[in-house]
mmCIF entry with sequence, helices, sheets and N, C-alpha, C, O atoms, coordinates in Angstrom:
data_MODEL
# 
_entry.id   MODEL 
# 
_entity.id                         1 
_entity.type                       polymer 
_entity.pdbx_number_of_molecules   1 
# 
_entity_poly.entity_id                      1 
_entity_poly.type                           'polypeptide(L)' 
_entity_poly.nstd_linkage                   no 
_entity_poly.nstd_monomer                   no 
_entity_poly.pdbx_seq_one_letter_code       
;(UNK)(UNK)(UNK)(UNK)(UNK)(UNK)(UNK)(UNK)(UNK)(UNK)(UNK)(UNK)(UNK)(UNK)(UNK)(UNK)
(UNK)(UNK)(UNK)(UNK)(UNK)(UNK)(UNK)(UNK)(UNK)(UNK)(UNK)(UNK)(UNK)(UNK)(UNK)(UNK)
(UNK)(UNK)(UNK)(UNK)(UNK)(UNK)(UNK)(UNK)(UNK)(UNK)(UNK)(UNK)(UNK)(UNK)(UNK)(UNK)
(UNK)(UNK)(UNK)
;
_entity_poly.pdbx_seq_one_letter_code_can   XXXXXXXXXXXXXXXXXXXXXXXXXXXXXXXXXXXXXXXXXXXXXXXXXXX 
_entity_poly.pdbx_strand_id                 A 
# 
loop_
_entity_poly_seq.entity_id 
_entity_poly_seq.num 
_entity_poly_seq.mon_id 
_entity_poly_seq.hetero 
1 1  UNK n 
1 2  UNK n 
1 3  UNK n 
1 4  UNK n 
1 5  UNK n 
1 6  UNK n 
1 7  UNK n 
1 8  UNK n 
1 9  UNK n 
1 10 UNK n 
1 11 UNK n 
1 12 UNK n 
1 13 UNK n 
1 14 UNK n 
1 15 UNK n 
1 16 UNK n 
1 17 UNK n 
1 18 UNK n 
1 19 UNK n 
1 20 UNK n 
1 21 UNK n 
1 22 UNK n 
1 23 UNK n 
1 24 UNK n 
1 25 UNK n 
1 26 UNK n 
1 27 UNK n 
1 28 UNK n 
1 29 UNK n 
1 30 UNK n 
1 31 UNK n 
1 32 UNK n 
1 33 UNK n 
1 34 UNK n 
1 35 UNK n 
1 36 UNK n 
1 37 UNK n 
1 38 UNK n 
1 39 UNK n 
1 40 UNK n 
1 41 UNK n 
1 42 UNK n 
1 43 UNK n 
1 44 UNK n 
1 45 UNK n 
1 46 UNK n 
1 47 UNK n 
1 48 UNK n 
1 49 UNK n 
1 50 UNK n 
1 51 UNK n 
# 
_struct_asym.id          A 
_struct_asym.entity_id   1 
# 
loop_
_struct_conf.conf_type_id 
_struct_conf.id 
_struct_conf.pdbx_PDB_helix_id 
_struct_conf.beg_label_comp_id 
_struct_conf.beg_label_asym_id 
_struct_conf.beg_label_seq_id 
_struct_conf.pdbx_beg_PDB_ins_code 
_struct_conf.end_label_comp_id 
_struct_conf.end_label_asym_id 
_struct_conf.end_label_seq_id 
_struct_conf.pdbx_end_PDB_ins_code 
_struct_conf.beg_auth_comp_id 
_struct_conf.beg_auth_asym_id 
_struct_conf.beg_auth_seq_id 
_struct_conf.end_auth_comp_id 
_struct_conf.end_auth_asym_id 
_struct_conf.end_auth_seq_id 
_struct_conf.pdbx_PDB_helix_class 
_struct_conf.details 
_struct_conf.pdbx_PDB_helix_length 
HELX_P HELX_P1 AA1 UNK A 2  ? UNK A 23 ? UNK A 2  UNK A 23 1 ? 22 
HELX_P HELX_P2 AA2 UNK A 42 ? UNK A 46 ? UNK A 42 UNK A 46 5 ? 5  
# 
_struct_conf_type.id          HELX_P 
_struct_conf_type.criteria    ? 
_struct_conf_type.reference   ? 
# 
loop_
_atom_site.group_PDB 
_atom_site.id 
_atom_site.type_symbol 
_atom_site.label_atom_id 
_atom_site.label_alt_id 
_atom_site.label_comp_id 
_atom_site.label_asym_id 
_atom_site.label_entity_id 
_atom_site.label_seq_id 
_atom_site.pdbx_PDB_ins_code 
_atom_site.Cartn_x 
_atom_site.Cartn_y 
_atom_site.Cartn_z 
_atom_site.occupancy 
_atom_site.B_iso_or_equiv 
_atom_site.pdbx_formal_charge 
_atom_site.auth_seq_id 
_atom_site.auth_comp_id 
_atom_site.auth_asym_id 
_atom_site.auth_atom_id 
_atom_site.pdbx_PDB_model_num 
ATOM 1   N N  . UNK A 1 1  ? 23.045  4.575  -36.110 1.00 0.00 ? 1  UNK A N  1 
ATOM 2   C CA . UNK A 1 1  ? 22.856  4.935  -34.720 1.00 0.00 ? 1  UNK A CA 1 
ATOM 3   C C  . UNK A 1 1  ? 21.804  6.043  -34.588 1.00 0.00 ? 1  UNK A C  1 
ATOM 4   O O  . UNK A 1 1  ? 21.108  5.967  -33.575 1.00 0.00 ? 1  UNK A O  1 
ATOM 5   N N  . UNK A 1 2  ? 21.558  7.071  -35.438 1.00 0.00 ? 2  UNK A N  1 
ATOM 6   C CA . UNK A 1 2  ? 21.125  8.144  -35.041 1.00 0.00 ? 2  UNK A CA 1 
ATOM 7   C C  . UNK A 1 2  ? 19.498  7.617  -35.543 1.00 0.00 ? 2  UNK A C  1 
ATOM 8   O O  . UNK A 1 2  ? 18.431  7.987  -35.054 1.00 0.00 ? 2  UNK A O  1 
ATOM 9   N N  . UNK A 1 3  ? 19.718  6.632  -36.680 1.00 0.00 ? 3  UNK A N  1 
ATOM 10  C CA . UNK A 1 3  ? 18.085  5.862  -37.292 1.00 0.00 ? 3  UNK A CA 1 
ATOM 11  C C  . UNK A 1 3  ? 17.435  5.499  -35.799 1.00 0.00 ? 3  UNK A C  1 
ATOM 12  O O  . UNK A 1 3  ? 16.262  5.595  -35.440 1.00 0.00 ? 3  UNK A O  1 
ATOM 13  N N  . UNK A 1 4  ? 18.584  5.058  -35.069 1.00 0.00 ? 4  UNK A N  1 
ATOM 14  C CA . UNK A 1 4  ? 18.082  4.256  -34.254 1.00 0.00 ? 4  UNK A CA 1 
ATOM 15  C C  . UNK A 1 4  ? 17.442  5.183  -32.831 1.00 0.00 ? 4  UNK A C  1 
ATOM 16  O O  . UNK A 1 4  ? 16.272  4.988  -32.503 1.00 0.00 ? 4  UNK A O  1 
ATOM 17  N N  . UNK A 1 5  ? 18.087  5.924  -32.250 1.00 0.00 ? 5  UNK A N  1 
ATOM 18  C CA . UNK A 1 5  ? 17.766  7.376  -31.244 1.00 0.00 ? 5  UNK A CA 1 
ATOM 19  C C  . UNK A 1 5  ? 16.217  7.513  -31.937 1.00 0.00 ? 5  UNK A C  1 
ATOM 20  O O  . UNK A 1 5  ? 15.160  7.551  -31.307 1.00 0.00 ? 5  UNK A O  1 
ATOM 21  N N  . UNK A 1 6  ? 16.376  7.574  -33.345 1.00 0.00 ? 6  UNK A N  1 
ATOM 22  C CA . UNK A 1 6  ? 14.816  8.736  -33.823 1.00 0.00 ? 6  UNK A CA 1 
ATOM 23  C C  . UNK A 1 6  ? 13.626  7.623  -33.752 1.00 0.00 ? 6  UNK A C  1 
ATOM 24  O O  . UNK A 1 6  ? 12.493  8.026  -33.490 1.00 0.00 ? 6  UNK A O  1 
ATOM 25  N N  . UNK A 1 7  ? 13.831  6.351  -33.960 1.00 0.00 ? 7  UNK A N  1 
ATOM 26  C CA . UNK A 1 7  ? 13.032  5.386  -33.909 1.00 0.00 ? 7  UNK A CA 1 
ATOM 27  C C  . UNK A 1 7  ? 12.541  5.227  -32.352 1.00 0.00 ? 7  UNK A C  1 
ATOM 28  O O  . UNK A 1 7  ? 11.383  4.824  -32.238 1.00 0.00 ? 7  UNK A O  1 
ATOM 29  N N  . UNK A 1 8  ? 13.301  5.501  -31.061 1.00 0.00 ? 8  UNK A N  1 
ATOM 30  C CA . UNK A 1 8  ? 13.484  5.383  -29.995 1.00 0.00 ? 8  UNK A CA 1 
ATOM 31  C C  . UNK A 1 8  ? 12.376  6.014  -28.804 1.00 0.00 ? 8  UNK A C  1 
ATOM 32  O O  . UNK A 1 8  ? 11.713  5.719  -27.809 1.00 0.00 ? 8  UNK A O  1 
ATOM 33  N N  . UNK A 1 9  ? 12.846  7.429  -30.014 1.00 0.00 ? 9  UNK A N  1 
ATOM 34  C CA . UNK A 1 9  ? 12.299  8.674  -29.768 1.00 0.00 ? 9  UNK A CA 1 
ATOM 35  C C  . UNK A 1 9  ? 10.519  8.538  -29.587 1.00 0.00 ? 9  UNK A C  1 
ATOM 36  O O  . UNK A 1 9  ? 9.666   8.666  -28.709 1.00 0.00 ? 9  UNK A O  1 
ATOM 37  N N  . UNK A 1 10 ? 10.649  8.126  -31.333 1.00 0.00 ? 10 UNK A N  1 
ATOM 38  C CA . UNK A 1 10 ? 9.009   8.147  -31.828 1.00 0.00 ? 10 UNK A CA 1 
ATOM 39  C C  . UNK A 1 10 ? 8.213   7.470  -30.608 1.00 0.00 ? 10 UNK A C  1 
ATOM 40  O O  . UNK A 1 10 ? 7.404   7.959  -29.820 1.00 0.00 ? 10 UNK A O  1 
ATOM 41  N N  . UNK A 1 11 ? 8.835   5.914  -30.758 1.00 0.00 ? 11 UNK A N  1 
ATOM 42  C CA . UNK A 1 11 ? 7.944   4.955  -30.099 1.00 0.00 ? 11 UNK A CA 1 
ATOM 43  C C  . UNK A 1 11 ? 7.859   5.549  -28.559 1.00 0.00 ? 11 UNK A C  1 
ATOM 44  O O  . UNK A 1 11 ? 6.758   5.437  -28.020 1.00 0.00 ? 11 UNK A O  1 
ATOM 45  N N  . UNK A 1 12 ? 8.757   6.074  -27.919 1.00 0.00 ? 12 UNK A N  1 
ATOM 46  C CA . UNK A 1 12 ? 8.425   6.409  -26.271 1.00 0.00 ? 12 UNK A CA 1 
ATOM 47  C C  . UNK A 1 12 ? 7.278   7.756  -26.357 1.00 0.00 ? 12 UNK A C  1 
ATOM 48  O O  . UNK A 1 12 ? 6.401   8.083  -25.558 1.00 0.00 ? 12 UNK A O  1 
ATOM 49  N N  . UNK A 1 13 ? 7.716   8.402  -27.749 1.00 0.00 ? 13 UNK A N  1 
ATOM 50  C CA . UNK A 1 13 ? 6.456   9.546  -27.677 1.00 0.00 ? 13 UNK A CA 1 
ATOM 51  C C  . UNK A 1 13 ? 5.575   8.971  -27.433 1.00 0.00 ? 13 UNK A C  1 
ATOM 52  O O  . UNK A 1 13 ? 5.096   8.989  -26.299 1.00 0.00 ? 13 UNK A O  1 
ATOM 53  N N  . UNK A 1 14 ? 4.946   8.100  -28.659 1.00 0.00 ? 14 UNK A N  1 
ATOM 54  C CA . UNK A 1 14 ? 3.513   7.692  -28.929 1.00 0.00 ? 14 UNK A CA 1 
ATOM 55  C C  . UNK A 1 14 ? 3.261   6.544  -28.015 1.00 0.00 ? 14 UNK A C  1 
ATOM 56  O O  . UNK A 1 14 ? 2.119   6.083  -28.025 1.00 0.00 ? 14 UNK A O  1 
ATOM 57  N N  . UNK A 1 15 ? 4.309   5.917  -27.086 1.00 0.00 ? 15 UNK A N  1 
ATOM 58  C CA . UNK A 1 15 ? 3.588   5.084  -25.698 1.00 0.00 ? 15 UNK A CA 1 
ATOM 59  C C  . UNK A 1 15 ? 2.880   6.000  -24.939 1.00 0.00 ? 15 UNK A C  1 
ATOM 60  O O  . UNK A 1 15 ? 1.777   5.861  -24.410 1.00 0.00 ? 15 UNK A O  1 
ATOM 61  N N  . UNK A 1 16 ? 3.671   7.006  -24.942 1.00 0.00 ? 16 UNK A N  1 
ATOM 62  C CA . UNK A 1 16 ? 3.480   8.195  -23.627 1.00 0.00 ? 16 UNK A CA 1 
ATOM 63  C C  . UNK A 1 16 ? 1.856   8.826  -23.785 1.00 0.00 ? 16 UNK A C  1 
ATOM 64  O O  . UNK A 1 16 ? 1.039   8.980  -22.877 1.00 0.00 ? 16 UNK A O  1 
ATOM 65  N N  . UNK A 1 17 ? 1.639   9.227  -25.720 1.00 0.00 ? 17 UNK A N  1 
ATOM 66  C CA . UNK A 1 17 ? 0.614   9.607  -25.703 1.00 0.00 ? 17 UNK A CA 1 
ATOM 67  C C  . UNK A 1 17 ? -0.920  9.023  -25.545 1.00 0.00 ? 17 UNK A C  1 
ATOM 68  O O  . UNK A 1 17 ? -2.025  9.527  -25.345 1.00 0.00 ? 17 UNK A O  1 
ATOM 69  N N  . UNK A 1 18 ? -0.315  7.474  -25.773 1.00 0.00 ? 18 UNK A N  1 
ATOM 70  C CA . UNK A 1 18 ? -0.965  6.146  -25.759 1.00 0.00 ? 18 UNK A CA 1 
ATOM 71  C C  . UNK A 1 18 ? -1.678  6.183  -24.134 1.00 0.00 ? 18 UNK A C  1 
ATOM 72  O O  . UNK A 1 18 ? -2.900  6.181  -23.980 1.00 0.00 ? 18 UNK A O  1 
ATOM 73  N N  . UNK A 1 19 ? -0.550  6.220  -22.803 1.00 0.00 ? 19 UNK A N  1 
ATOM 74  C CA . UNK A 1 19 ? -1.111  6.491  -21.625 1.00 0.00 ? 19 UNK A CA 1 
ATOM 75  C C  . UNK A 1 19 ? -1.555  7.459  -21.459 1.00 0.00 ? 19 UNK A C  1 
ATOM 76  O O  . UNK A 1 19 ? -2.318  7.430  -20.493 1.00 0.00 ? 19 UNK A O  1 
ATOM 77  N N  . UNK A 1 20 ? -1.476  8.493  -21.972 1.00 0.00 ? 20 UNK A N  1 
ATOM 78  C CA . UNK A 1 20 ? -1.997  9.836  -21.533 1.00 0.00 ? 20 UNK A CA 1 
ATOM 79  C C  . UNK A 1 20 ? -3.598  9.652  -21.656 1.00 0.00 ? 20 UNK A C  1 
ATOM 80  O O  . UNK A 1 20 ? -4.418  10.099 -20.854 1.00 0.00 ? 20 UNK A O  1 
ATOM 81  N N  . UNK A 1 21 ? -3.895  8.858  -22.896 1.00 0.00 ? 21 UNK A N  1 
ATOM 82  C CA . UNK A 1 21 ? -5.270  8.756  -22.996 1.00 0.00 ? 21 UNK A CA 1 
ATOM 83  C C  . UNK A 1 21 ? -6.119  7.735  -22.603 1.00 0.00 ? 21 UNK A C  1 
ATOM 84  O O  . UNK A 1 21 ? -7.335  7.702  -22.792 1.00 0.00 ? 21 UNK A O  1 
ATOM 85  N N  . UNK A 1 22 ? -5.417  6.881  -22.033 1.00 0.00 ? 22 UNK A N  1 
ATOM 86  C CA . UNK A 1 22 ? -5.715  5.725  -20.713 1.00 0.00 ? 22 UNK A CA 1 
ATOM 87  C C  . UNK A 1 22 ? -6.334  6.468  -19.797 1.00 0.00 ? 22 UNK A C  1 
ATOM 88  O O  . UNK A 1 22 ? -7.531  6.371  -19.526 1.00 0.00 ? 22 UNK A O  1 
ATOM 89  N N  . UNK A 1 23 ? -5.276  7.497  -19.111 1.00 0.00 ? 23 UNK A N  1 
ATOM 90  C CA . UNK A 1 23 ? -5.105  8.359  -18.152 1.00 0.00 ? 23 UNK A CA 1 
ATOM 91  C C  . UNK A 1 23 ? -7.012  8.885  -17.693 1.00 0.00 ? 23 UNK A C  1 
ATOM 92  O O  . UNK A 1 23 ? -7.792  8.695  -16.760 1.00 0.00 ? 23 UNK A O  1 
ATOM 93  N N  . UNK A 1 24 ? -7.006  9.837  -19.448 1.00 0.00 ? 24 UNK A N  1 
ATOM 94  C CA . UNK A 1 24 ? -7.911  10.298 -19.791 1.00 0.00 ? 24 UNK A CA 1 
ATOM 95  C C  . UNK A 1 24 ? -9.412  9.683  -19.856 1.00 0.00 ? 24 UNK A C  1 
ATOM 96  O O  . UNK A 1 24 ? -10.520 10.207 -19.744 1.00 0.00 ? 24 UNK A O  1 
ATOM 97  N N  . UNK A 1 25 ? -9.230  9.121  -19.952 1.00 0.00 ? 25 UNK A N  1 
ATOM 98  C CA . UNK A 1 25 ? -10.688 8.207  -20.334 1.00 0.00 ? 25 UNK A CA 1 
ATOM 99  C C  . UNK A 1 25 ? -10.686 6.998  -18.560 1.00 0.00 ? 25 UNK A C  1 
ATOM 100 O O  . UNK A 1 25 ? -11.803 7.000  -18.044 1.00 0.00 ? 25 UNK A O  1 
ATOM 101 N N  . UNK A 1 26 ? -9.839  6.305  -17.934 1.00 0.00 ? 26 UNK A N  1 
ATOM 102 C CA . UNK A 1 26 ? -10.149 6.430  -16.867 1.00 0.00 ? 26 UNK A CA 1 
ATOM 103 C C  . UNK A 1 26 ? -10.189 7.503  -15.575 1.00 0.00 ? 26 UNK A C  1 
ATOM 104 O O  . UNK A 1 26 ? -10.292 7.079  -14.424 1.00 0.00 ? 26 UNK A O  1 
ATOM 105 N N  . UNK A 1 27 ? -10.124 8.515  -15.791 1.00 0.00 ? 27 UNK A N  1 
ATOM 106 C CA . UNK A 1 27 ? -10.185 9.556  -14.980 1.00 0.00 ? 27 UNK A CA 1 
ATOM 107 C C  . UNK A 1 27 ? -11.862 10.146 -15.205 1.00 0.00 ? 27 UNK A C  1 
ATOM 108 O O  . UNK A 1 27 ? -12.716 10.424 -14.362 1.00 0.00 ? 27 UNK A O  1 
ATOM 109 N N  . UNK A 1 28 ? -11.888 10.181 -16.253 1.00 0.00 ? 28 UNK A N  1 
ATOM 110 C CA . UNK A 1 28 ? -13.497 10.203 -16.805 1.00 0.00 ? 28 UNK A CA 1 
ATOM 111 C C  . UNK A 1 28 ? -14.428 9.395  -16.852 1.00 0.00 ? 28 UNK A C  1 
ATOM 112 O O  . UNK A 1 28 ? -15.540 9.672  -17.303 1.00 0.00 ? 28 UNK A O  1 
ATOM 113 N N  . UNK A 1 29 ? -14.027 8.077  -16.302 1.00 0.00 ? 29 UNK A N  1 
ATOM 114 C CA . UNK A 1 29 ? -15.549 7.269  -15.728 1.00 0.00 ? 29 UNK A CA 1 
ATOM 115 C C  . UNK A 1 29 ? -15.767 7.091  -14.976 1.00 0.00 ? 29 UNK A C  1 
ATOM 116 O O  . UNK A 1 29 ? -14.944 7.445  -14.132 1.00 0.00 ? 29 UNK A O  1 
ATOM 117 N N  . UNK A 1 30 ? -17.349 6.215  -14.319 1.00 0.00 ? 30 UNK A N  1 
ATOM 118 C CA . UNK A 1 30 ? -17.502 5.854  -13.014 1.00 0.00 ? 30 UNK A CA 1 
ATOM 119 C C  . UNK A 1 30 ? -17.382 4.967  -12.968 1.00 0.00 ? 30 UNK A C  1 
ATOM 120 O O  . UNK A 1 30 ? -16.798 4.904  -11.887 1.00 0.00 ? 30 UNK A O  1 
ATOM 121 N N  . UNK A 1 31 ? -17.483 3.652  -13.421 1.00 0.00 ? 31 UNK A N  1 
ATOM 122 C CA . UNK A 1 31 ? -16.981 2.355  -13.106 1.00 0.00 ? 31 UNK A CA 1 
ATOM 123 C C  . UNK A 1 31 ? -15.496 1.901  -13.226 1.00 0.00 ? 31 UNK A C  1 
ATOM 124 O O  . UNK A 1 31 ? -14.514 2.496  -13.671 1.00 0.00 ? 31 UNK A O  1 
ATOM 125 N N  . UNK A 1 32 ? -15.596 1.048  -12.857 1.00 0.00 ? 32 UNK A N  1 
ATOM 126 C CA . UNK A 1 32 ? -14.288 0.345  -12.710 1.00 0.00 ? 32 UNK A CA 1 
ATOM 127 C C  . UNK A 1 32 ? -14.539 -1.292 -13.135 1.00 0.00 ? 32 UNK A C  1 
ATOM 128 O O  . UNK A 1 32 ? -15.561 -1.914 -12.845 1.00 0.00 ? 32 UNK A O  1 
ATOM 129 N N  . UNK A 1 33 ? -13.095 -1.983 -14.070 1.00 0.00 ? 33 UNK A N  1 
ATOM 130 C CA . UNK A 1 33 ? -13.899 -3.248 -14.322 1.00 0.00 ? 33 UNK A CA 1 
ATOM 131 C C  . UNK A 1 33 ? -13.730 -4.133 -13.154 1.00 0.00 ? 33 UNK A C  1 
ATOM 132 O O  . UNK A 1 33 ? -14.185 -5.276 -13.206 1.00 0.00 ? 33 UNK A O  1 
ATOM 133 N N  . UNK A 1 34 ? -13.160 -3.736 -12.181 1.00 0.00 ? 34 UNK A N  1 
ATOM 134 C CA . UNK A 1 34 ? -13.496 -4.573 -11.178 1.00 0.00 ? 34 UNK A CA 1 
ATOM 135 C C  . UNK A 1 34 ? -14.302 -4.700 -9.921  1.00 0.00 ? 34 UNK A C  1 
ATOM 136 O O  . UNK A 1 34 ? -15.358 -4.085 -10.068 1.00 0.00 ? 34 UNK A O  1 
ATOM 137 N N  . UNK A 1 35 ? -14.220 -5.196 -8.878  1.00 0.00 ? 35 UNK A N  1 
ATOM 138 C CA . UNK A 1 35 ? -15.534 -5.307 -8.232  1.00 0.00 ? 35 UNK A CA 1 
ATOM 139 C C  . UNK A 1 35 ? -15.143 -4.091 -7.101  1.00 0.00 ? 35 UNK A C  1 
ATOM 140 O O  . UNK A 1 35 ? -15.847 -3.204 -6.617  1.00 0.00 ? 35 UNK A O  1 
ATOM 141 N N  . UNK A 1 36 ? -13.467 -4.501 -6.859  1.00 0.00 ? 36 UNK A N  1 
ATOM 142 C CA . UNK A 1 36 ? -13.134 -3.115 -5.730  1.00 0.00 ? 36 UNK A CA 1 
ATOM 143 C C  . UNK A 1 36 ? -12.239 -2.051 -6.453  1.00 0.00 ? 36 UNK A C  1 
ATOM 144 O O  . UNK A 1 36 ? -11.204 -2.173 -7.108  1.00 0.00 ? 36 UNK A O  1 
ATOM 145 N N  . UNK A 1 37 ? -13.090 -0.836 -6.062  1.00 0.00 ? 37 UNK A N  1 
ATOM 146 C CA . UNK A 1 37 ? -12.517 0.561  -6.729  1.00 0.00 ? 37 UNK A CA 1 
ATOM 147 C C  . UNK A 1 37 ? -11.733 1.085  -6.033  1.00 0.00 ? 37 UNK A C  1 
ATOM 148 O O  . UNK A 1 37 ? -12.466 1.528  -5.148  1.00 0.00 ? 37 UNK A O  1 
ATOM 149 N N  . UNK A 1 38 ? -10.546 1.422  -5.730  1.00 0.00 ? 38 UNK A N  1 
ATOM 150 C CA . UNK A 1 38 ? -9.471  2.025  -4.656  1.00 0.00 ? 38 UNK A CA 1 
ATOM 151 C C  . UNK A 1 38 ? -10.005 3.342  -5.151  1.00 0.00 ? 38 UNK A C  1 
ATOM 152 O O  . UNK A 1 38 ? -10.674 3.609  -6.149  1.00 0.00 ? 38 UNK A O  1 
ATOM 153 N N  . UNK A 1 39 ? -9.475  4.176  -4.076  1.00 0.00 ? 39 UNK A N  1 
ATOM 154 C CA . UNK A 1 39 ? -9.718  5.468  -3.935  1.00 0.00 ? 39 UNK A CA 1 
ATOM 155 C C  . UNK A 1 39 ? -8.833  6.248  -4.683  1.00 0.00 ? 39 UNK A C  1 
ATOM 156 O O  . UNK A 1 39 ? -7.681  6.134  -4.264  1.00 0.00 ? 39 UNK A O  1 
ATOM 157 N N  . UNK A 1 40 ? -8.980  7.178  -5.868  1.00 0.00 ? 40 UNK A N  1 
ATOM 158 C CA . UNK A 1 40 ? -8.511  7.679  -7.227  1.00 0.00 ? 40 UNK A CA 1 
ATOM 159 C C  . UNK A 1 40 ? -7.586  8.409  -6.404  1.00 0.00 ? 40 UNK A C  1 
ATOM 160 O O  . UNK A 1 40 ? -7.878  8.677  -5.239  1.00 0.00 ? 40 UNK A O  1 
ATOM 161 N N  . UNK A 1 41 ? -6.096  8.875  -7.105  1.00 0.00 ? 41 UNK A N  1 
ATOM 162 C CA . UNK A 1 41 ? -5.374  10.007 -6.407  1.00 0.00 ? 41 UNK A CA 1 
ATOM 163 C C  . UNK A 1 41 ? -5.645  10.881 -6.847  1.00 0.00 ? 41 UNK A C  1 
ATOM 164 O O  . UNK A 1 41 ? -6.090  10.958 -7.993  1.00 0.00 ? 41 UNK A O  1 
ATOM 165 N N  . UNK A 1 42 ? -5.406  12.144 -5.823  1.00 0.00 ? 42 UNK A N  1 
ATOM 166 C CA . UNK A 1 42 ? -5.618  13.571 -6.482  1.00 0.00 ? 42 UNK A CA 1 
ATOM 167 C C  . UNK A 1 42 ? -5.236  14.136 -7.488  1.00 0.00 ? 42 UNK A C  1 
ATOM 168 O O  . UNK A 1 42 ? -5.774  15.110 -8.013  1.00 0.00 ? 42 UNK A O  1 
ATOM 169 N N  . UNK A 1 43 ? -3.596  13.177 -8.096  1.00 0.00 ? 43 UNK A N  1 
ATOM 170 C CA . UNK A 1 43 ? -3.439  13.325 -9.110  1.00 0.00 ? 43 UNK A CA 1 
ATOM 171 C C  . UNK A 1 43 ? -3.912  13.304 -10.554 1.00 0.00 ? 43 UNK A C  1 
ATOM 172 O O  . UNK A 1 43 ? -3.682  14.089 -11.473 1.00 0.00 ? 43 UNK A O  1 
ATOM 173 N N  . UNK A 1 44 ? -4.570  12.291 -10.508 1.00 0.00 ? 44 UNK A N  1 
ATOM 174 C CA . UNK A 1 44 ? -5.490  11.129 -11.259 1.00 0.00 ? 44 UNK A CA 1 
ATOM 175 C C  . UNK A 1 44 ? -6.581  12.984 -11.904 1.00 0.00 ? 44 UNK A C  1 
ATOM 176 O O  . UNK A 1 44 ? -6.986  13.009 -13.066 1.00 0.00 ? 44 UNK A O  1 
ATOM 177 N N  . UNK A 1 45 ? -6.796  13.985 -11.148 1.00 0.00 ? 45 UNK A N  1 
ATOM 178 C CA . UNK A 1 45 ? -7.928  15.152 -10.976 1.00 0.00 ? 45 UNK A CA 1 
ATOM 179 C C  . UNK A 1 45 ? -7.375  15.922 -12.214 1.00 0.00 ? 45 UNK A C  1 
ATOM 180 O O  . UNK A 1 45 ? -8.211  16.653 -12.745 1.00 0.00 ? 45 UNK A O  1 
ATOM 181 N N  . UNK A 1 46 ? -5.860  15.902 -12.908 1.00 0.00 ? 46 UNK A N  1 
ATOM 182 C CA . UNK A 1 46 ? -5.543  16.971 -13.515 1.00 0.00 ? 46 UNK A CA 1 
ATOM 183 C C  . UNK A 1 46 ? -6.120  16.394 -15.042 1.00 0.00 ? 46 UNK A C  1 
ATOM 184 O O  . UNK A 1 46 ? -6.382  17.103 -16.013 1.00 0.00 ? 46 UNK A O  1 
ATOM 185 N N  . UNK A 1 47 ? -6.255  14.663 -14.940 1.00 0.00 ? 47 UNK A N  1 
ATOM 186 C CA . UNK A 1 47 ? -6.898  14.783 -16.393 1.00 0.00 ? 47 UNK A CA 1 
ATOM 187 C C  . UNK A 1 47 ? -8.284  15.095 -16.838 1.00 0.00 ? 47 UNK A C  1 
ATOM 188 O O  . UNK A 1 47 ? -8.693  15.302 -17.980 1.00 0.00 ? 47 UNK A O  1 
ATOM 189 N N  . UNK A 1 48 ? -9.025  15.085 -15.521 1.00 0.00 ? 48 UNK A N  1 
ATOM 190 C CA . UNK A 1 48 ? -10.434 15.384 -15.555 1.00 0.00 ? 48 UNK A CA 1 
ATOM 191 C C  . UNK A 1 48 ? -10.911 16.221 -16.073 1.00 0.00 ? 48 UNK A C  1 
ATOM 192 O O  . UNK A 1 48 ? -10.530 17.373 -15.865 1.00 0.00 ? 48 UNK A O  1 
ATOM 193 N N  . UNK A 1 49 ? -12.230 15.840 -17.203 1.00 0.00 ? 49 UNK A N  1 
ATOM 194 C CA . UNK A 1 49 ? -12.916 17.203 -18.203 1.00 0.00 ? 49 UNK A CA 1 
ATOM 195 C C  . UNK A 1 49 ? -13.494 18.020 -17.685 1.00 0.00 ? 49 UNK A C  1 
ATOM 196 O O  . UNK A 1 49 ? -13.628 19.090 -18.279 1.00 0.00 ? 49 UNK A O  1 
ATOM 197 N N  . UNK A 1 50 ? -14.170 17.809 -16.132 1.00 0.00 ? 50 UNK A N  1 
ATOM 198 C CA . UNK A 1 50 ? -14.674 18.555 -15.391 1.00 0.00 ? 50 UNK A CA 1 
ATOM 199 C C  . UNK A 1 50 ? -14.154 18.865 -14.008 1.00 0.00 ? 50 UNK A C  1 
ATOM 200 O O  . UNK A 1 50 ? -14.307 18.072 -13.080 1.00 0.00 ? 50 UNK A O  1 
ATOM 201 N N  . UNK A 1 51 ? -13.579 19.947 -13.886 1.00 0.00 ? 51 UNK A N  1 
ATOM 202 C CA . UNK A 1 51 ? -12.751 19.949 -12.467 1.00 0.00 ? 51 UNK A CA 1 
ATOM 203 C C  . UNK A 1 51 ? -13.971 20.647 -11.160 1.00 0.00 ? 51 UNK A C  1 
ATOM 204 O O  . UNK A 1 51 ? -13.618 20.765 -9.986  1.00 0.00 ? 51 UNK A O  1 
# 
């Protein structure tokens, strides 16, 4: 049981850190792969390299 919690653990870390750098790297470009770009949330601003 407890193999199983730490295995649980790991994988939701490293999804989490997995989006974080999604996050990161679309917050930091200008295109978009599609044709319509919705308007970014303000949230979307805290991963930005340049504020």
């Amino acid at each position: 049981m407890n193999m199983k919690k730490n295995t649980a653990r790991k994988s939701a870390s490293l999804a989490a850190k997995a989006l974080t750098n999604v996050l990161k790297a679309d917050a930091n470009s200008t295109a978009c792969f599609f044709a319509y770009q919705p308007k970014a949330p303000k949230e979307l601003s805290r991963f930005r390299r340049q504020k």
